[in-house]
N, C-alpha and C positions, 0 to 999 in steps of 0.2 A: 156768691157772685161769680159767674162765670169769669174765667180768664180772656184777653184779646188775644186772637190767634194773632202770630206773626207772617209778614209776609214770607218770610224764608223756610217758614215749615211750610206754608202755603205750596214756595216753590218745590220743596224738597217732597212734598206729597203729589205733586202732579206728574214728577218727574218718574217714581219710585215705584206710580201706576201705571203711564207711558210703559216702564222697561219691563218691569214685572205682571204685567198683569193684560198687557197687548189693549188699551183701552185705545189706540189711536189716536191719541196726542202726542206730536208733534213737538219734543221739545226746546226746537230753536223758534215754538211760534208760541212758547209760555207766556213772554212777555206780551204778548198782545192779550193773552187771558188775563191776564193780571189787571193791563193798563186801559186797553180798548182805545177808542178814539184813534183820533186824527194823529197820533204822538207817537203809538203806538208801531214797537217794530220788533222785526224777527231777527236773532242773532246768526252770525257770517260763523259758519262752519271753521277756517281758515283766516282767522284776520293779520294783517299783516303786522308786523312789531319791529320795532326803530331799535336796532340794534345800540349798544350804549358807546356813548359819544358821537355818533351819528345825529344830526338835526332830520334828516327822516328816511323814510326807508323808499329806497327804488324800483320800480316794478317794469319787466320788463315782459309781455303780452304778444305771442304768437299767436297767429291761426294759422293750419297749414290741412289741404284737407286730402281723402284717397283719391287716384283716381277714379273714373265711373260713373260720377256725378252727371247729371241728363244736361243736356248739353245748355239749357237756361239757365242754368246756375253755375256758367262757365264765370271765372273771380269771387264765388262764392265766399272761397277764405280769405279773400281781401276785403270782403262788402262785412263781416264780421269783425276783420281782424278793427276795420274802423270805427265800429258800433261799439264794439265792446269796450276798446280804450278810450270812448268819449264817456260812456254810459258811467264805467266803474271810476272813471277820472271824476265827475261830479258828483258820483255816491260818498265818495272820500270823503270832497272838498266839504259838500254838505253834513258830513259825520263830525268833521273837524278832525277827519283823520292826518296824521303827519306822514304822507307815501305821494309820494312821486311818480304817477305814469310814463312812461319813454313817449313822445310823440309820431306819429307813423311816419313822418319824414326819414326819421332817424333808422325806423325799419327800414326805408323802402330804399335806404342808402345801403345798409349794409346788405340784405337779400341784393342791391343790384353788385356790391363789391363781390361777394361769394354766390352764385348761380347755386351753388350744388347747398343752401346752408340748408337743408332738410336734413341731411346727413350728417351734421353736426349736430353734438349732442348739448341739448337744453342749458345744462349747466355751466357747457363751454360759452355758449352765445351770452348769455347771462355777465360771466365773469369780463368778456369780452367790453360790455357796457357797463362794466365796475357798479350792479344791480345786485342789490336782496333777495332779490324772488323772481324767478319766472313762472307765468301764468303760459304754458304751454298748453293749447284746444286743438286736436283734429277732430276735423268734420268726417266720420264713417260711411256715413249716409244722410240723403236730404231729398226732398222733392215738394212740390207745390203741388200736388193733385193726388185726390184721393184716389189708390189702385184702381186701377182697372176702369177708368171716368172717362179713358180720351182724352184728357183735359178740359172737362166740361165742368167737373166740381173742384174747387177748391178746399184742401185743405193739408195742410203741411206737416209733415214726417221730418224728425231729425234725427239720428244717433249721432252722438258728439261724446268725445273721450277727452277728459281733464284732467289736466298735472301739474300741481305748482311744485317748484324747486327751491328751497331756503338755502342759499350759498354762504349762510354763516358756518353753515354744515360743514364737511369733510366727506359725507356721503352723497353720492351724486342719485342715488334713488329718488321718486318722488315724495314730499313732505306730506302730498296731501294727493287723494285720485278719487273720482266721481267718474260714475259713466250717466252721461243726460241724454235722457229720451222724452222726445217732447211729442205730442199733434196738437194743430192749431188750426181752429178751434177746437175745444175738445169735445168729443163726441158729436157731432155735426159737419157738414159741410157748406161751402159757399156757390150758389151758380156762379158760371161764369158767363157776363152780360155782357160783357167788352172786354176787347183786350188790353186798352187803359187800364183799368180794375186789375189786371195780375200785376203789376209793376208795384202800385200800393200796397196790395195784399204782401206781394216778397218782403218790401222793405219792413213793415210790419210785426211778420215773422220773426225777418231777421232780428229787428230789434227786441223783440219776444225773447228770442236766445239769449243775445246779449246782458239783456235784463235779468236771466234767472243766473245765468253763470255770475255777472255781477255779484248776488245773493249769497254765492260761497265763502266771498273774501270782503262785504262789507255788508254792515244793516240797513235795513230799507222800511221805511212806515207801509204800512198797508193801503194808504190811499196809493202809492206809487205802485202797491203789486196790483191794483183795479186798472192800470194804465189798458193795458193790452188784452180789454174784451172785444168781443166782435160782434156786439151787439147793436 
């Protein structure tokens, strides 16, 4: 009589061919191999942890971006910095994670108390709002038209550099660092029919970003990662 394999050798054999063997599996998206369906979700790189005696941990969520940026994507890092703290605030809540997002008021208070707070380091601002983590993003690069289109085609380029900060630490280096490169759509582009239609398309995008960096620091079903096709 054959034996029932377990799920856990299951896992430990997809993973063991992922690292050794270059098969292209993906293994923060096991769990969707396993479970599939609608339930089905990919695990956060970086999730956030509720330090002990703490009821939950606090997150505190910069964007800040180079400059260079064409000149339609002038508040670029503020049209993000707002996307992303609503996006990863409801990934949480839906997770039943125990973390705390800072709300942009509280940014837009303290960026208006210190002008120069780019220059102050992550871990200071952080400590500053008595927070767990800071989720630090600059935008490197970004545009809405594919090279060289005139602005006739749509489709969006990002470089974007990520840093979270764990200030249970004592080291001020980052916990955790991605560099995300995104086009959207991918491999295709969009005409452009009107000028209505770019405004849509940005906001879109942007939330495109917002949604993948999300993915680092919380899980997400896979009907949520089909959100943002352009079909």
């Amino acid at each position: 009589m054959s034996k029932r394999i377990s799920r856990r050798t299951i896992v430990l054999g997809l993973l063991a061919s992922s690292v050794n063997f270059g098969c292209g599996t993906n293994p923060f998206l096991i769990p969707e191999i396993l479970f599939g369906g609608r339930e089905a979700r990919s695990l956060a790189e970086f999730p956030f942890k509720v330090q002990p005696k703490h009821e939950d941990a606090k997150v505190v969520v910069l964007v800040s971006s180079k400059p260079g940026l064409p000149s339609d994507l002038s508040g670029a890092d503020r049209k993000l910095n707002v996307e992303l703290m609503q996006v990863l605030d409801a990934r949480l809540k839906e997770n039943e994670e125990k973390v705390q997002v800072l709300k942009m008021p509280k940014i837009d208070e303290y960026k208006s108390e210190h002008p120069n707070w780019r220059s102050a380091h992550p871990y200071d601002i952080g400590k500053n709002f008595s927070a767990d983590y800071v989720v630090d993003v600059e935008i490197i690069d970004m545009d809405l038209y594919k090279p060289n289109s005139q602005g006739q085609w749509l489709q969006g380029r990002a470089a974007i550099s990520v840093n979270a900060y764990d200030l249970s630490k004592s080291v001020r280096d980052p916990a955790f660092h991605s560099d995300y490169n995104v086009e959207f759509p991918k491999g295709r582009e969009i005409e452009v029919e009107n000028r209505s239609q770019i405004s849509g398309f940005y906001q879109k995008f942007v939330s495109r970003i917002a949604f993948d960096i999300s993915l680092k620091f919380t899980s997400s079903t896979t009907d949520h990662q089909r959100t943002f096709t352009m079909d």
